[in-house]
N, C-alpha and C positions, 0 to 999 in steps of 0.2 A: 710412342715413337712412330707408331703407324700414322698416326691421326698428322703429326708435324711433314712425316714423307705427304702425305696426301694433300695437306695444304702447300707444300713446294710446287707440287705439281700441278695445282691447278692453278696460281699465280705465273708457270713456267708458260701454260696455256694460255691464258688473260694474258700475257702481255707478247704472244703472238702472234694474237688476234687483232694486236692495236692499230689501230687507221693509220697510215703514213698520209699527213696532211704537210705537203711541202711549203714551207718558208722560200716567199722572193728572194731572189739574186738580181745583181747586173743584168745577168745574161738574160732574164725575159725582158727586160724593159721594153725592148724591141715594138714588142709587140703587144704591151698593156696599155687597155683604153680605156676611156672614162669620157662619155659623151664625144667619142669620135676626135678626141684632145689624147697624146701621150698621159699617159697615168705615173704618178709617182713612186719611188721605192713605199716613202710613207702611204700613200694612198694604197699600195698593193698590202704592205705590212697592216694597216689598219681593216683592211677587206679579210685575212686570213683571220684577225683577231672576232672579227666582228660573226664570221662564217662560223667558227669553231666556240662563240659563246652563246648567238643567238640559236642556230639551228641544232647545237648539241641538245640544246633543252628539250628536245619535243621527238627526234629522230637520233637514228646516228648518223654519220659523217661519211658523206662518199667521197672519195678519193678524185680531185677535179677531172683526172683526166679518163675516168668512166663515162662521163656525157660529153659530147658535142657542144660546142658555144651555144648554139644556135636551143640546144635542150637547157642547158643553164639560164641562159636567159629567159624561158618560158617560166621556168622551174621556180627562180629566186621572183619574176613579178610577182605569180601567185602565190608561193609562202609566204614574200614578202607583205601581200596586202591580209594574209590570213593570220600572221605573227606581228600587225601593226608595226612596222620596219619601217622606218624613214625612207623617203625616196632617197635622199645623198647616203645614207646607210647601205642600200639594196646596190647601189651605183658603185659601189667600192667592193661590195662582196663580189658581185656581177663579172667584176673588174677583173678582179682577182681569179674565181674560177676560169670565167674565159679563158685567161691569161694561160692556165696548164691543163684549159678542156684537151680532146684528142682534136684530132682533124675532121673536119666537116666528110661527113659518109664515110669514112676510114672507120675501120677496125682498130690502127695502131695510134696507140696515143702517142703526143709530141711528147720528146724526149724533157724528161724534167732534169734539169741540172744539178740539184740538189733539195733533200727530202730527209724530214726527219719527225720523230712520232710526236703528236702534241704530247 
């Protein structure tokens, strides 16, 4: 009985600890780019998919809106060329982080609209 309590509890643990990696909305379109072009729902959807299978493999997952655009974009060239990442690959992840980094030199991250755990 002890042994089952103990395993509830570390599962109760592990799972909240889990990365909230948010899913695109409407509401950023606004402001996702992709070569200085509007970026798409699918291009942002296919950057979050691409974020959370390539970069899970080797790291964990930081929540976009910990770094600055301007850090993500450093961040994803050099993984991207150390994880052989397609340029149009790195261009959608890119896309995507930007998309719910925090504000340049801010402390407070932009508001994410919706968020939910991979």
């Amino acid at each position: 009985m002890r042994a089952c309590a103990a395993i509830a509890v570390a599962l109760v643990v592990v799972a909240g600890c889990a990365t909230v990696i948010p899913h695109p909305t409407q509401d950023v379109l606004g402001r996702a780019r992709i070569a200085d072009a509007p970026a798409s729902m699918e291009e942002l959807t296919s950057g979050r998919e691409l974020y959370v299978a390539k970069c899970s493999g080797c790291h964990q997952l930081y929540v976009p809106s910990e770094f600055s655009a301007t850090k993500w974009r450093e961040s994803v060239a050099e993984m991207g060329e150390r994880a052989k990442i397609t340029l149009p690959d790195q261009e959608r992840i890119r896309a995507y982080l930007e998309t719910f980094a925090k504000a340049e030199g801010g402390l407070t991250p932009r508001p994410v609209p919706s968020a939910e755990t991979r």
